[in-house]
mmCIF file of the N, C-alpha and C atoms, coordinates in Angstrom:
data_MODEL
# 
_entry.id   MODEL 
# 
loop_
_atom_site.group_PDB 
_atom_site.id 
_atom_site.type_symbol 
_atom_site.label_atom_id 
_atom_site.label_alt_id 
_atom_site.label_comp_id 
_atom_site.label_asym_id 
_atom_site.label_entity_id 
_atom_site.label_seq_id 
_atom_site.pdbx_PDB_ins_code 
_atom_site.Cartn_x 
_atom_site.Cartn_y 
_atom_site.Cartn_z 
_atom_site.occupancy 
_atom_site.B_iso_or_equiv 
_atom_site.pdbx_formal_charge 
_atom_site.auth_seq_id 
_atom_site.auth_comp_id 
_atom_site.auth_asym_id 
_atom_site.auth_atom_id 
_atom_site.pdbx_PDB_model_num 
ATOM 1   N N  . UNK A 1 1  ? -97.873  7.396  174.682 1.00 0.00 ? 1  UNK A N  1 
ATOM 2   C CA . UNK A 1 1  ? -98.438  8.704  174.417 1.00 0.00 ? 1  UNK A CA 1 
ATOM 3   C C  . UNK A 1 1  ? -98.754  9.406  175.737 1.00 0.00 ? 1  UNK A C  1 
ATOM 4   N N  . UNK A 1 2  ? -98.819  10.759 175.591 1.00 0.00 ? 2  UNK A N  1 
ATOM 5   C CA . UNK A 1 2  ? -98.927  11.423 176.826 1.00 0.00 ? 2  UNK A CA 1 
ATOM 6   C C  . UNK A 1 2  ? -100.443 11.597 177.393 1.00 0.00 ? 2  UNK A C  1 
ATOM 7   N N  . UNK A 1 3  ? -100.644 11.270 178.303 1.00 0.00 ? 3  UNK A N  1 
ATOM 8   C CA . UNK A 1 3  ? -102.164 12.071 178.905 1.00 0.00 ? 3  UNK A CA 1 
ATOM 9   C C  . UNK A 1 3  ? -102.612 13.550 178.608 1.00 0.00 ? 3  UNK A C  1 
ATOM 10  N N  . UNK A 1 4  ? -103.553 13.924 178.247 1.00 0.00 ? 4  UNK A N  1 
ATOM 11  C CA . UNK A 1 4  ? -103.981 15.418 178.550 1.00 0.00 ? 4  UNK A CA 1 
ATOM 12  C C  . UNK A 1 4  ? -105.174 15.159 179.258 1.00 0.00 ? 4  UNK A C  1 
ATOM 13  N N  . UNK A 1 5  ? -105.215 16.673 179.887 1.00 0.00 ? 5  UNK A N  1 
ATOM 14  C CA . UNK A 1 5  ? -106.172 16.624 180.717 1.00 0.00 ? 5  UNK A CA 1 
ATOM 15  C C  . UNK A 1 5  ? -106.955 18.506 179.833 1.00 0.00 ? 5  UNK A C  1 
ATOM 16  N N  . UNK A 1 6  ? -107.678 17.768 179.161 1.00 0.00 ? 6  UNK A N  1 
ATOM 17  C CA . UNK A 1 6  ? -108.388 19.310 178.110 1.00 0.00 ? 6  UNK A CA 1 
ATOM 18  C C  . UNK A 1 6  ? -109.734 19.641 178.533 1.00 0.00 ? 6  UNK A C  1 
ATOM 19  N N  . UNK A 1 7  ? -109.681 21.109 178.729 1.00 0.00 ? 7  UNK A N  1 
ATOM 20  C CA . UNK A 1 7  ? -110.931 21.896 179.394 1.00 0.00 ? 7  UNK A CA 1 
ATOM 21  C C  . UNK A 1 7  ? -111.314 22.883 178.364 1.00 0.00 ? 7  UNK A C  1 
ATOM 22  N N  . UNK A 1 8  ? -112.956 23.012 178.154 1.00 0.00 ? 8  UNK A N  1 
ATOM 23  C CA . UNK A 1 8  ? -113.270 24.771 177.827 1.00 0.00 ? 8  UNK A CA 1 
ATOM 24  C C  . UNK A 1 8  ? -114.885 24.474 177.919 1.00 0.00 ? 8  UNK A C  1 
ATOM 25  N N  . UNK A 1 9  ? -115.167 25.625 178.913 1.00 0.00 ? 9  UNK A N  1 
ATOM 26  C CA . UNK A 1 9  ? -116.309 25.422 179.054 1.00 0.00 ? 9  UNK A CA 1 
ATOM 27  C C  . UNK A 1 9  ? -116.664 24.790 180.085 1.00 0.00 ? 9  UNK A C  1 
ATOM 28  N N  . UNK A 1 10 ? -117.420 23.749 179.435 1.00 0.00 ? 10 UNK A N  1 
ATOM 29  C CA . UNK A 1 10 ? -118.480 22.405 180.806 1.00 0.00 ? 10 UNK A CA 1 
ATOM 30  C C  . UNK A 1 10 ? -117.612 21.284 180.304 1.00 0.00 ? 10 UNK A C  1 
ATOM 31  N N  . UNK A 1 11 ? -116.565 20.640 178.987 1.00 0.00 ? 11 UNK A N  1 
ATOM 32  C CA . UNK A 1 11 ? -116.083 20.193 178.122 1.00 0.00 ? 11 UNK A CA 1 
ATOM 33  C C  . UNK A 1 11 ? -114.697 19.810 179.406 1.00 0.00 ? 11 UNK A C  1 
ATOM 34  N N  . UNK A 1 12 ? -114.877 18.884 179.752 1.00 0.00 ? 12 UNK A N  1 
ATOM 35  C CA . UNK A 1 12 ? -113.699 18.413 180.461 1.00 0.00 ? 12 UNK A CA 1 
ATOM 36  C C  . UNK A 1 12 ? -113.750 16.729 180.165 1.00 0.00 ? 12 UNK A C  1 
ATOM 37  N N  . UNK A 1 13 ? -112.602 16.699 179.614 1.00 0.00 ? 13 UNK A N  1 
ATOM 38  C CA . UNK A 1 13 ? -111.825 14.971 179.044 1.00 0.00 ? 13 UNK A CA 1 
ATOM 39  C C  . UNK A 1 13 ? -110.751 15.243 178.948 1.00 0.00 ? 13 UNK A C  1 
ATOM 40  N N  . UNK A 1 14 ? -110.002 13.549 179.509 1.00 0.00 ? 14 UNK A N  1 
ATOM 41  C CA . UNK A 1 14 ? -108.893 12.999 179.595 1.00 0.00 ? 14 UNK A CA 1 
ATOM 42  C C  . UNK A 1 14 ? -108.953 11.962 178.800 1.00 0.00 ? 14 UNK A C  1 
ATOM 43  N N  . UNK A 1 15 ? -107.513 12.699 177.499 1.00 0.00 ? 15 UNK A N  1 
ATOM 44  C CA . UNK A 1 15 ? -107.095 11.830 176.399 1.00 0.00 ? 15 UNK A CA 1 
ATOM 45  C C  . UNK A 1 15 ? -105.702 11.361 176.332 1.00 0.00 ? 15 UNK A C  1 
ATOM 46  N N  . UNK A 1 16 ? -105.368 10.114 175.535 1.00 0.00 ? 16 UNK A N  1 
ATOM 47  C CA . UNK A 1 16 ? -103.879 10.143 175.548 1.00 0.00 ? 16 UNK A CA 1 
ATOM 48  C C  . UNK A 1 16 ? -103.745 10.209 173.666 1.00 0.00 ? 16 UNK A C  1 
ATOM 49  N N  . UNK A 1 17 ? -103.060 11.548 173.372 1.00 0.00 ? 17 UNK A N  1 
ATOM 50  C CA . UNK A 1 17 ? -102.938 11.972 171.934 1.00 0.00 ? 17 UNK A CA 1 
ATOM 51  C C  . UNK A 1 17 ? -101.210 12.005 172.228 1.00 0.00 ? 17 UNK A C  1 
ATOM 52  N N  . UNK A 1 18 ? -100.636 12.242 171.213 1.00 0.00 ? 18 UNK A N  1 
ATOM 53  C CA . UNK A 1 18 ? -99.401  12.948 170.121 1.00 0.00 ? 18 UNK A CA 1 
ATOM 54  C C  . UNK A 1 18 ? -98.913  14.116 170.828 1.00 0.00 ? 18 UNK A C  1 
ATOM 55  N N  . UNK A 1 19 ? -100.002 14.956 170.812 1.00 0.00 ? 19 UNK A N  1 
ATOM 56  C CA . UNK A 1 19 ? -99.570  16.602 171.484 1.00 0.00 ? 19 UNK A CA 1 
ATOM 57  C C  . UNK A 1 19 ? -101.084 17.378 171.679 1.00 0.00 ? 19 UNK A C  1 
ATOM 58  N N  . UNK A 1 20 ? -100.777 18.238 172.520 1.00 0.00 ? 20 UNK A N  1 
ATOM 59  C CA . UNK A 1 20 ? -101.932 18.962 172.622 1.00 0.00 ? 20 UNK A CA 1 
ATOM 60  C C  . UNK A 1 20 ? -102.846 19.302 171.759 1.00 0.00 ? 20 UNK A C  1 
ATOM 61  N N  . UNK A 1 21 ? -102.791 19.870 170.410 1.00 0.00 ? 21 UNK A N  1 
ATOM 62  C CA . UNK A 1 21 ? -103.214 19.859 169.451 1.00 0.00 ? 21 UNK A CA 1 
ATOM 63  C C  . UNK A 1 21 ? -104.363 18.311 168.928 1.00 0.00 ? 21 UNK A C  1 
ATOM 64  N N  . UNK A 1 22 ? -103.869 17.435 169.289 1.00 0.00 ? 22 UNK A N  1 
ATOM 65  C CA . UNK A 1 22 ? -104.147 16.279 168.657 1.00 0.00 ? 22 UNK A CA 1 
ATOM 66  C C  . UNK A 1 22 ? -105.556 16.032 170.097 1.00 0.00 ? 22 UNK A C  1 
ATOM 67  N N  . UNK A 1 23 ? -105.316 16.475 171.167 1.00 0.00 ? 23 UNK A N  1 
ATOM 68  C CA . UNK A 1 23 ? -105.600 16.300 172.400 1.00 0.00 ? 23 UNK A CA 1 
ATOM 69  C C  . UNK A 1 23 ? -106.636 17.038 172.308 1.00 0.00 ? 23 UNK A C  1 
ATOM 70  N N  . UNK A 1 24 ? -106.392 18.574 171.676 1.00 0.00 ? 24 UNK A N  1 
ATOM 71  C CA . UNK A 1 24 ? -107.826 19.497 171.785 1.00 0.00 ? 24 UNK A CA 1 
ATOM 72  C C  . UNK A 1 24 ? -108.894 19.193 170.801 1.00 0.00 ? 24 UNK A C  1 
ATOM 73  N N  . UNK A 1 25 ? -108.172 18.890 169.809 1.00 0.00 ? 25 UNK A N  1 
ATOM 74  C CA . UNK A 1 25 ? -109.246 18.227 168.364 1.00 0.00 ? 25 UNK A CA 1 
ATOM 75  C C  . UNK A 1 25 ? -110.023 17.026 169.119 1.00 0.00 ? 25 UNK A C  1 
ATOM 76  N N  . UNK A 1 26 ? -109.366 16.196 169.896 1.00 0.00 ? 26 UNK A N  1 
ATOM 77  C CA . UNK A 1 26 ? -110.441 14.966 170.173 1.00 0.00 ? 26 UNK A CA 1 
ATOM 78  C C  . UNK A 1 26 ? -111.378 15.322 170.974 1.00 0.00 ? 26 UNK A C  1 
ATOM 79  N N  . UNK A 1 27 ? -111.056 16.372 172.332 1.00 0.00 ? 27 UNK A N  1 
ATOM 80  C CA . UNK A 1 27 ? -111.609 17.032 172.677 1.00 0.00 ? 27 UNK A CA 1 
ATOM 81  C C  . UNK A 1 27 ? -112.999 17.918 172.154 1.00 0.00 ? 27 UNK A C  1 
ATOM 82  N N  . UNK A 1 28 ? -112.876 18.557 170.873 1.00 0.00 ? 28 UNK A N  1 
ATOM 83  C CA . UNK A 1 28 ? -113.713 19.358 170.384 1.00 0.00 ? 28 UNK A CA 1 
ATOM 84  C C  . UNK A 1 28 ? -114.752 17.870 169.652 1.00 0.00 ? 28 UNK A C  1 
ATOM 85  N N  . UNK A 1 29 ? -114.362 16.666 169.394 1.00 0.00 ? 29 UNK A N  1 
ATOM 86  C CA . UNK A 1 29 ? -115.162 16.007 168.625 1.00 0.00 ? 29 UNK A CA 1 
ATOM 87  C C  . UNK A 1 29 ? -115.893 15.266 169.779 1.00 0.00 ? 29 UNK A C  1 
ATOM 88  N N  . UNK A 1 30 ? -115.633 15.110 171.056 1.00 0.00 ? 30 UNK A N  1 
ATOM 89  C CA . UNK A 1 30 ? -116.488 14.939 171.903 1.00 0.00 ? 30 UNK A CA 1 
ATOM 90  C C  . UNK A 1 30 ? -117.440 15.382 172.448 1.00 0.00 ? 30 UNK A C  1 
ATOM 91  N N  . UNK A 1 31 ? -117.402 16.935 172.038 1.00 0.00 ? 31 UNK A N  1 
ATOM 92  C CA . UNK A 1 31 ? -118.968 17.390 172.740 1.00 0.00 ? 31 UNK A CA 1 
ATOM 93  C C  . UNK A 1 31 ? -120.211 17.464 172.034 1.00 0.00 ? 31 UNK A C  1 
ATOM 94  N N  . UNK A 1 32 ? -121.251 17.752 172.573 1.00 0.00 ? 32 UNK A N  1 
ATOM 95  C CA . UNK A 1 32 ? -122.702 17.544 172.618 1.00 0.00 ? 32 UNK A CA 1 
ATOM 96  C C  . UNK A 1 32 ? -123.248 18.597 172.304 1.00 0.00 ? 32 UNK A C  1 
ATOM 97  N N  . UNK A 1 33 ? -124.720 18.227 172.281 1.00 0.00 ? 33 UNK A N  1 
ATOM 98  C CA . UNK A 1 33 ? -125.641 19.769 171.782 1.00 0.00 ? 33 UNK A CA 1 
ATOM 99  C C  . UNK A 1 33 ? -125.767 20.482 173.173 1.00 0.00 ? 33 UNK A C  1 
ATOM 100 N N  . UNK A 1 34 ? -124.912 19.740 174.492 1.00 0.00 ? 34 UNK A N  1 
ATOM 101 C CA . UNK A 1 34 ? -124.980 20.367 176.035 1.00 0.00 ? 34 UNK A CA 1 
ATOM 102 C C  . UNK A 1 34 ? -123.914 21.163 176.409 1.00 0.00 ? 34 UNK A C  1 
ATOM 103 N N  . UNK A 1 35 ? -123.043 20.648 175.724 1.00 0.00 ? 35 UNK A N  1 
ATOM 104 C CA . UNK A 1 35 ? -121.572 21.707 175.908 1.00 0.00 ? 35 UNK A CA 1 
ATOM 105 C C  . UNK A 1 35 ? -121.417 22.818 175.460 1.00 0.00 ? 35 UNK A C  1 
ATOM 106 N N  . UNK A 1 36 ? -120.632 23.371 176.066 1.00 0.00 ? 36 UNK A N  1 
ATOM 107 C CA . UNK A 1 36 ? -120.815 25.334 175.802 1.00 0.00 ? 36 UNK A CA 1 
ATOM 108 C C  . UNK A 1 36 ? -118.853 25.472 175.885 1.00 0.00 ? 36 UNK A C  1 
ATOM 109 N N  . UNK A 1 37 ? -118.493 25.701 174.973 1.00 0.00 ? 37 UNK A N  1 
ATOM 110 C CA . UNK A 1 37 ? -116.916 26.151 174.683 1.00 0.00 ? 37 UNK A CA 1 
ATOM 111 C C  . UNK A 1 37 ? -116.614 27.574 174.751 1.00 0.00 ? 37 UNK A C  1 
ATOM 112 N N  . UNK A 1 38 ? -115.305 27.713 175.402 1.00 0.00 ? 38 UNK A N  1 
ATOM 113 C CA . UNK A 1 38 ? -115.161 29.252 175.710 1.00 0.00 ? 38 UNK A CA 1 
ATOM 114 C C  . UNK A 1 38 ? -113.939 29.449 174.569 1.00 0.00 ? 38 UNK A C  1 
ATOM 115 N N  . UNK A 1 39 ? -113.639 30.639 174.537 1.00 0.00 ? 39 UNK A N  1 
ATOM 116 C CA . UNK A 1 39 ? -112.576 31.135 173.874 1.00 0.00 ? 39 UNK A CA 1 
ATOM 117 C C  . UNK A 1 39 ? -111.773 30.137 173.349 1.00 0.00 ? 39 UNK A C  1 
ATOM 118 N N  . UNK A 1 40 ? -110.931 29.677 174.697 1.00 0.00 ? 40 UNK A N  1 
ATOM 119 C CA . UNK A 1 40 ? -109.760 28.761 174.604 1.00 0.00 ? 40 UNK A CA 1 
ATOM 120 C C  . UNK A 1 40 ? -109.870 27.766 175.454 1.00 0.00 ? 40 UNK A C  1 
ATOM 121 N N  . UNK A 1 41 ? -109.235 26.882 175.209 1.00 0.00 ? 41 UNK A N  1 
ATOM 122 C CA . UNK A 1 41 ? -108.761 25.448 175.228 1.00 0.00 ? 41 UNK A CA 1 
ATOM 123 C C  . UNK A 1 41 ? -107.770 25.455 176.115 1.00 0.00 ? 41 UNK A C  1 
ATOM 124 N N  . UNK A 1 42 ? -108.290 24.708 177.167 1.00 0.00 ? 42 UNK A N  1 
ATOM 125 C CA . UNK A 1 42 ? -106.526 24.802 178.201 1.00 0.00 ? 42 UNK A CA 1 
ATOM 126 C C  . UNK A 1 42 ? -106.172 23.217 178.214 1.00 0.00 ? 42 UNK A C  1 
ATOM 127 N N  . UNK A 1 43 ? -105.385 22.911 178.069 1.00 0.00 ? 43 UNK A N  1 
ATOM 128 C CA . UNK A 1 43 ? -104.963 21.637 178.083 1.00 0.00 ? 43 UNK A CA 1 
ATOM 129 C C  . UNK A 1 43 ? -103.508 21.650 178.636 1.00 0.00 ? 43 UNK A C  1 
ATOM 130 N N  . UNK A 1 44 ? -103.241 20.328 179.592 1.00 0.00 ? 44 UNK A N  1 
ATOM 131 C CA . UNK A 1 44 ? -102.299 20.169 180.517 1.00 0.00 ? 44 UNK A CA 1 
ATOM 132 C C  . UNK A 1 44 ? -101.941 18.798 181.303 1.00 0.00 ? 44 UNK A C  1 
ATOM 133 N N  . UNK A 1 45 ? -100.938 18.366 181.466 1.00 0.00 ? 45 UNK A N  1 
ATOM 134 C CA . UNK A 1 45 ? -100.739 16.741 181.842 1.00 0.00 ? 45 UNK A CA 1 
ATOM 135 C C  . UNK A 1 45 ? -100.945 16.949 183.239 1.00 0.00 ? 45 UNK A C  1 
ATOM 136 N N  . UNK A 1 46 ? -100.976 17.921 183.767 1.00 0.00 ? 46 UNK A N  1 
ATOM 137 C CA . UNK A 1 46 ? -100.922 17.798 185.019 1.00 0.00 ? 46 UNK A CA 1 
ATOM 138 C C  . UNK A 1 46 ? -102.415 18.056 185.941 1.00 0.00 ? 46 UNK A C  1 
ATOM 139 N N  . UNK A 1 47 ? -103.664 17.784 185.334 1.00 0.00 ? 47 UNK A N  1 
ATOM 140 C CA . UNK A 1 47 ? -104.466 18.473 185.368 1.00 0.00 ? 47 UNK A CA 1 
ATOM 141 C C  . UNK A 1 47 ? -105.548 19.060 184.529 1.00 0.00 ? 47 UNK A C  1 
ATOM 142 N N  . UNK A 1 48 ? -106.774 19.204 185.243 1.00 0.00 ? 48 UNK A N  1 
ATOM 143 C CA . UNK A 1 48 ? -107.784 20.536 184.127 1.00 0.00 ? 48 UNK A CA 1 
ATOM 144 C C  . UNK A 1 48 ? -107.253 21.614 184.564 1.00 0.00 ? 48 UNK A C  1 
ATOM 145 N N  . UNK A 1 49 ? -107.528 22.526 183.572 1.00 0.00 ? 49 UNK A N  1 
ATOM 146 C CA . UNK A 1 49 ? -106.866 23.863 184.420 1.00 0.00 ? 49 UNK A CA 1 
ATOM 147 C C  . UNK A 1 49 ? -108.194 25.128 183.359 1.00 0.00 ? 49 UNK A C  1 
ATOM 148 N N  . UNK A 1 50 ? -108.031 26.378 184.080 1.00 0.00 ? 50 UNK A N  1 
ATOM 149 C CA . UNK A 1 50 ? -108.816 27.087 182.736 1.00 0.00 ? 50 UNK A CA 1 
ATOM 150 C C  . UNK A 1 50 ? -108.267 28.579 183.086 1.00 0.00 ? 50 UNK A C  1 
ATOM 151 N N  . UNK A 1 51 ? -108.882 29.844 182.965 1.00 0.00 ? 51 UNK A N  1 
ATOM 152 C CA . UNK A 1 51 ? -109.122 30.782 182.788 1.00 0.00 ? 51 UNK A CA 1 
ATOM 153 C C  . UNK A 1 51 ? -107.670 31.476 183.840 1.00 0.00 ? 51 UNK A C  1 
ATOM 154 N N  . UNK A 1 52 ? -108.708 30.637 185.318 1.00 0.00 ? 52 UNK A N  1 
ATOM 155 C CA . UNK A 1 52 ? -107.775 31.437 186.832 1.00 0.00 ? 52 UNK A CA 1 
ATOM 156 C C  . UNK A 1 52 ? -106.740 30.787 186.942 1.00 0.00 ? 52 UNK A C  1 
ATOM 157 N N  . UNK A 1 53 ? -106.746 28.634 186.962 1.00 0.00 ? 53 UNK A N  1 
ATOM 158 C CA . UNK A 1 53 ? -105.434 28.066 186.850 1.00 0.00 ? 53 UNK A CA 1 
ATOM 159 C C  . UNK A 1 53 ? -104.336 28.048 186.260 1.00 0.00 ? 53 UNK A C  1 
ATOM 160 N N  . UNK A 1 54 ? -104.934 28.123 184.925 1.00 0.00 ? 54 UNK A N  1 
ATOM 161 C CA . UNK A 1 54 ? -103.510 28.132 183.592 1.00 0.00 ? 54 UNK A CA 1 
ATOM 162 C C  . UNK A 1 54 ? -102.422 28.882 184.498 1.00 0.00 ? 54 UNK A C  1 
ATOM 163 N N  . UNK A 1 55 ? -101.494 28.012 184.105 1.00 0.00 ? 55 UNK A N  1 
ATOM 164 C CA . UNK A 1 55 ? -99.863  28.822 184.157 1.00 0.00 ? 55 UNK A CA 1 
ATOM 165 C C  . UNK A 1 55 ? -99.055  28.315 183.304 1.00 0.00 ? 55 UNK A C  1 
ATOM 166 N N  . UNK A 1 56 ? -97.846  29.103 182.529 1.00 0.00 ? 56 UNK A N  1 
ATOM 167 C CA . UNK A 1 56 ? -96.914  29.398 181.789 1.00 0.00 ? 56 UNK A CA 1 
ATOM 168 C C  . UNK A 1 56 ? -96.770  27.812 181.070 1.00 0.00 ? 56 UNK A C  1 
ATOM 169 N N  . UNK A 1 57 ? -96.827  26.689 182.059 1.00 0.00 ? 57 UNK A N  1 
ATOM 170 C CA . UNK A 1 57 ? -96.517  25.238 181.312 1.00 0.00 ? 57 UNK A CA 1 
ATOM 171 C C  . UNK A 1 57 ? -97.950  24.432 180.507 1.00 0.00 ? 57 UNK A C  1 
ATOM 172 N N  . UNK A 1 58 ? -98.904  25.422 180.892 1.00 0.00 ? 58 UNK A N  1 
ATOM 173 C CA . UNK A 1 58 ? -100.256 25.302 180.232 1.00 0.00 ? 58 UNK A CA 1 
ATOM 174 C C  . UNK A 1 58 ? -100.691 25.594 178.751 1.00 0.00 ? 58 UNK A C  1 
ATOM 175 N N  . UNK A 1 59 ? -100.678 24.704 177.917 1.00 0.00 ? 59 UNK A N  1 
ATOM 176 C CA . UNK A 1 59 ? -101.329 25.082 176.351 1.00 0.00 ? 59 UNK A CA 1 
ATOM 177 C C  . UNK A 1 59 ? -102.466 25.198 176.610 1.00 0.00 ? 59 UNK A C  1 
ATOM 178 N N  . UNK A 1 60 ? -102.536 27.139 175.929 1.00 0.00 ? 60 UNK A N  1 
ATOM 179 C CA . UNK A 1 60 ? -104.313 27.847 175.724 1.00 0.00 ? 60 UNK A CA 1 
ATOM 180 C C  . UNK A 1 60 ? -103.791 27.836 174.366 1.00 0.00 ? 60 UNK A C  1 
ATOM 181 N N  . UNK A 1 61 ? -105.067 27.306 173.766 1.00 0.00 ? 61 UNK A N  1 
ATOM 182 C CA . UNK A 1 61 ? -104.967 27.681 172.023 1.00 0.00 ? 61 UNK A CA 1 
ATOM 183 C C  . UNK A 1 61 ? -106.235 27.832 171.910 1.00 0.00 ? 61 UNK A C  1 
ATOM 184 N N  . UNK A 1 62 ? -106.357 29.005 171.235 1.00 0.00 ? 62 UNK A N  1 
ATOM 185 C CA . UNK A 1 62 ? -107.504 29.487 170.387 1.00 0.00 ? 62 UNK A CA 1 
ATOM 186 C C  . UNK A 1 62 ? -108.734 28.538 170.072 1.00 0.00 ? 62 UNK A C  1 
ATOM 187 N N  . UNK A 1 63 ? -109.788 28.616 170.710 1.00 0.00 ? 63 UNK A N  1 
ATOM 188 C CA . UNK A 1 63 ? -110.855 27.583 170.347 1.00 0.00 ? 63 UNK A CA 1 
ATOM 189 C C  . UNK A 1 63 ? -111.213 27.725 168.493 1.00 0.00 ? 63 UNK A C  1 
ATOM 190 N N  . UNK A 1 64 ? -111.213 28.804 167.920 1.00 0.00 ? 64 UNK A N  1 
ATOM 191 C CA . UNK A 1 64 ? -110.939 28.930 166.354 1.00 0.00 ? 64 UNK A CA 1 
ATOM 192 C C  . UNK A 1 64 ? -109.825 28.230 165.823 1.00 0.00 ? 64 UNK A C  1 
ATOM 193 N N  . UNK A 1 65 ? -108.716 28.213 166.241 1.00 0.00 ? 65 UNK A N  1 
ATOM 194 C CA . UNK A 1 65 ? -107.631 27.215 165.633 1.00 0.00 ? 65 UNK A CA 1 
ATOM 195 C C  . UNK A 1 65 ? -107.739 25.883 165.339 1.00 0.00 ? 65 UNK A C  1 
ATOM 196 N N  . UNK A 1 66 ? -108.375 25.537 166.693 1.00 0.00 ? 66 UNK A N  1 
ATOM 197 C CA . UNK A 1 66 ? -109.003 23.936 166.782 1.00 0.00 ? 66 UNK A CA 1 
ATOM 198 C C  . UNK A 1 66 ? -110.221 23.861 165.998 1.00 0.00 ? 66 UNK A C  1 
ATOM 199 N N  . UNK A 1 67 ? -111.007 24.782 165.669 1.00 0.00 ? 67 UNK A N  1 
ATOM 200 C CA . UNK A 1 67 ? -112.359 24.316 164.921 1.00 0.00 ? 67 UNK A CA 1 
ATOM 201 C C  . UNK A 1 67 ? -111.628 24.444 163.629 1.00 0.00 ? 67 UNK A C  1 
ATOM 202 N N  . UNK A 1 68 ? -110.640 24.790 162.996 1.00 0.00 ? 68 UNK A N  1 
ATOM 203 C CA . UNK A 1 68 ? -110.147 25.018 161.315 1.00 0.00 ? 68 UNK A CA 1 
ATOM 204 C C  . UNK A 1 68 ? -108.877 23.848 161.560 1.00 0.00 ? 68 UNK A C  1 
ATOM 205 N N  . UNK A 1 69 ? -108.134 23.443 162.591 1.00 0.00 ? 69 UNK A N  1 
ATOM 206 C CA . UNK A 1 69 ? -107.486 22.373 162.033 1.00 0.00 ? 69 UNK A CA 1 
ATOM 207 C C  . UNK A 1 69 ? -108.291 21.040 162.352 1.00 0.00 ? 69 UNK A C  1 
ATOM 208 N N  . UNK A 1 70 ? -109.738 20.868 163.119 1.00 0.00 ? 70 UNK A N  1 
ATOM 209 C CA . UNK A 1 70 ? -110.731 19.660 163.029 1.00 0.00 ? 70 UNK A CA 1 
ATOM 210 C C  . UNK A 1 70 ? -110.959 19.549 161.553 1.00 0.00 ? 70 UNK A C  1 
ATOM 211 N N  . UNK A 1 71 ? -110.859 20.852 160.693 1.00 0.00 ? 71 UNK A N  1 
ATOM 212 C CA . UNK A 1 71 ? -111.550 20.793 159.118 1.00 0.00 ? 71 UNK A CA 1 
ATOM 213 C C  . UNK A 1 71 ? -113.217 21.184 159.355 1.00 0.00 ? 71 UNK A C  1 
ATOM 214 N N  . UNK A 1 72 ? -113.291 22.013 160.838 1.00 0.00 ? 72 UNK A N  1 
ATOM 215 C CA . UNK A 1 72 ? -115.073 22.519 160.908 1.00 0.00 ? 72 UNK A CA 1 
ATOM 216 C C  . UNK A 1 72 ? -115.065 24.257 159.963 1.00 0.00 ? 72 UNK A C  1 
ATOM 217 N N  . UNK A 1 73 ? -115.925 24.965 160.217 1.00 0.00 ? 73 UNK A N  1 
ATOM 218 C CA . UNK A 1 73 ? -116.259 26.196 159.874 1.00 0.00 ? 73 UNK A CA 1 
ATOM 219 C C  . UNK A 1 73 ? -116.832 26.631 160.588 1.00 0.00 ? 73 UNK A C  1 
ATOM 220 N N  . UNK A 1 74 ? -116.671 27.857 161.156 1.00 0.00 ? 74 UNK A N  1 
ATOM 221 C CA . UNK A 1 74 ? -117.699 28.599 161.887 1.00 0.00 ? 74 UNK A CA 1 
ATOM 222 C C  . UNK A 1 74 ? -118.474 29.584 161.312 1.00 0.00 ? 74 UNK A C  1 
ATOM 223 N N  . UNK A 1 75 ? -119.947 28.994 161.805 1.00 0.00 ? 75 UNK A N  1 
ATOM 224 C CA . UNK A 1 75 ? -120.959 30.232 161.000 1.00 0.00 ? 75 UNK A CA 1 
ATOM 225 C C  . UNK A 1 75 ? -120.619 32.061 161.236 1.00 0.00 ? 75 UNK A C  1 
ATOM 226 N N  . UNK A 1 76 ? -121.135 32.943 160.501 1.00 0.00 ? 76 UNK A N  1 
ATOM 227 C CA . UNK A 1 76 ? -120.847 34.304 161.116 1.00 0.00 ? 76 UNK A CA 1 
ATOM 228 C C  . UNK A 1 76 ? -121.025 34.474 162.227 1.00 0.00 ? 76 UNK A C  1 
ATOM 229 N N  . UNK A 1 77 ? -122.666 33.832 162.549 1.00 0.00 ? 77 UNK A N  1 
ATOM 230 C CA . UNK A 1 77 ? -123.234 33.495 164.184 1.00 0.00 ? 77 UNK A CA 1 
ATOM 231 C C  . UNK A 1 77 ? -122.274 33.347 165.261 1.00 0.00 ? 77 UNK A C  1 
ATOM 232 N N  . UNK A 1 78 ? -122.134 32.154 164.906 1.00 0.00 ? 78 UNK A N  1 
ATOM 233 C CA . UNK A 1 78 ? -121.350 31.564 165.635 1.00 0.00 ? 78 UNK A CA 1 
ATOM 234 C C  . UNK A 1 78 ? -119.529 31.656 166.094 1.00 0.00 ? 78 UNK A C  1 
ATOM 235 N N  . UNK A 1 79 ? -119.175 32.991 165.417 1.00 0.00 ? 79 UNK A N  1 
ATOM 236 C CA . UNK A 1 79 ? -117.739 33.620 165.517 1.00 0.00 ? 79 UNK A CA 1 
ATOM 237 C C  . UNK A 1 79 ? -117.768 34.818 165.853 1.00 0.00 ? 79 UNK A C  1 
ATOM 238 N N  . UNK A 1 80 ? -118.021 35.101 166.787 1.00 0.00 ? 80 UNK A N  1 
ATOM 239 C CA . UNK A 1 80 ? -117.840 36.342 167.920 1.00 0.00 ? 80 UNK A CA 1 
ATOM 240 C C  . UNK A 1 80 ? -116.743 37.298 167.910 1.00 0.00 ? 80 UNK A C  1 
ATOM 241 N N  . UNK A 1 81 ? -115.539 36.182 167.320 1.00 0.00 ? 81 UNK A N  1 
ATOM 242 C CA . UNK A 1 81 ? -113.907 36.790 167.479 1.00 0.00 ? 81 UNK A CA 1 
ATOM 243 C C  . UNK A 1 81 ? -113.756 37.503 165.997 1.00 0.00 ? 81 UNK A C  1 
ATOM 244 N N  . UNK A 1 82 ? -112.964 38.572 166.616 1.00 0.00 ? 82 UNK A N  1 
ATOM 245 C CA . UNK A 1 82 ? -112.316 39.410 165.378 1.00 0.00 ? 82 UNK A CA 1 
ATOM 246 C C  . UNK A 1 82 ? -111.620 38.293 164.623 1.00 0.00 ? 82 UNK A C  1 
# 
């Protein structure tokens, strides 16, 4: 299996999943009542990467995508995004 190296936020872990997807979900089930998640999810074998690093070979996916394919919900509160 491949390494990722998945960032958002303060939320930085290195997993070996399936695919990114599988990589950001384990990711999202690792954090704490201390972690603070941004938008998106950068995940990458080569690396953390985020906002300024990402480039073109970098999966950003929607931090909402990953909370509905974990099977979470986001409160109204707590969903900022259109």
């Amino acid at each position: 299996m491949p390494k990722y190296y998945v960032a958002s936020g303060t939320l930085r872990i290195m997993v070996s999943r399936k695919d990114a997807l599988e990589a950001s979900i384990y990711g999202l089930m690792q954090t704490n009542k201390f972690d603070t998640i941004d938008e998106y999810f950068y995940v990458d074998e080569r690396g953390y990467r985020d906002y300024v690093s990402a480039d073109p070979s970098t999966n950003v996916v929607p931090t909402k995508s990953i909370v509905r394919a974990a099977g979470w919900e986001l409160s109204r509160d707590d969903d900022p995004l259109p």
